[in-house]
C-alpha positions in Angstrom: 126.5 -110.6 -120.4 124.5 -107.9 -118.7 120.5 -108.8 -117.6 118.2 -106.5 -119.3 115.6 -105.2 -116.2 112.8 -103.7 -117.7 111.4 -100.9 -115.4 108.3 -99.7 -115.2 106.5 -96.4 -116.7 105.9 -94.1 -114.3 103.3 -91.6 -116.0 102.7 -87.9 -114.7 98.8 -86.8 -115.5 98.4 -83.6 -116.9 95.7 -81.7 -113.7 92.9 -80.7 -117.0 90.7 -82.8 -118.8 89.8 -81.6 -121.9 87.0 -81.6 -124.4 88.7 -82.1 -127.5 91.5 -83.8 -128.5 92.8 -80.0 -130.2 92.8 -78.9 -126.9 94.8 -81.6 -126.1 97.1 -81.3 -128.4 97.8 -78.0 -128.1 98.8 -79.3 -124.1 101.2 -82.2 -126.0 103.4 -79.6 -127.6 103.6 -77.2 -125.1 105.0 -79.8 -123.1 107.5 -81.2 -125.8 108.4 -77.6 -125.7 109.3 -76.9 -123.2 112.1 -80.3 -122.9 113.1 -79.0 -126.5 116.0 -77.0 -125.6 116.8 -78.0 -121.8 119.6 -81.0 -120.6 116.9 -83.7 -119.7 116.2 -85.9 -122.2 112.2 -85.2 -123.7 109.3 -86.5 -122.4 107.5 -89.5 -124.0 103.8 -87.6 -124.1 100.6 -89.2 -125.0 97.1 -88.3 -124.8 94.8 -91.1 -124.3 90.9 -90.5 -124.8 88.4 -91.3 -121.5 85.2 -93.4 -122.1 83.1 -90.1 -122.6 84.1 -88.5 -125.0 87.0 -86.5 -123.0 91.1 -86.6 -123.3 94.0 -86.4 -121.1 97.8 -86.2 -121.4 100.3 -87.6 -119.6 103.8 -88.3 -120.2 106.7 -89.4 -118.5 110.7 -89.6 -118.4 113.7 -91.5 -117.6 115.2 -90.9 -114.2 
């Protein structure tokens, strides 16, 4: 029986905070996007919303 190490998430920030979550958004896909069609295996992208009212994306990969 193998042991099951659990590694941990290593998240990239996106360098833009934005105003809106659309704007956001918008970042999310192109990002997805642009794994769509390449050899790596896609991102896991999430944009997580700061205390004032603001939003960021970051995502991450497996090495």
């Amino acid at each position: 029986m193998g042991e099951y190490v659990m590694k941990k998430t290593h998240w990239i920030y996106w360098k833009q905070i934005f105003s809106s979550k659309f704007q956001a958004s918008c970042t999310k896909a192109k990002i997805e996007e642009n794994w769509r069609n390449g050899y790596e295996i896609p991102p896991w992208v999430e944009i997580r919303k700061l205390a004032d009212e603001k939003y960021i994306v970051r995502y991450t990969y497996d090495e």
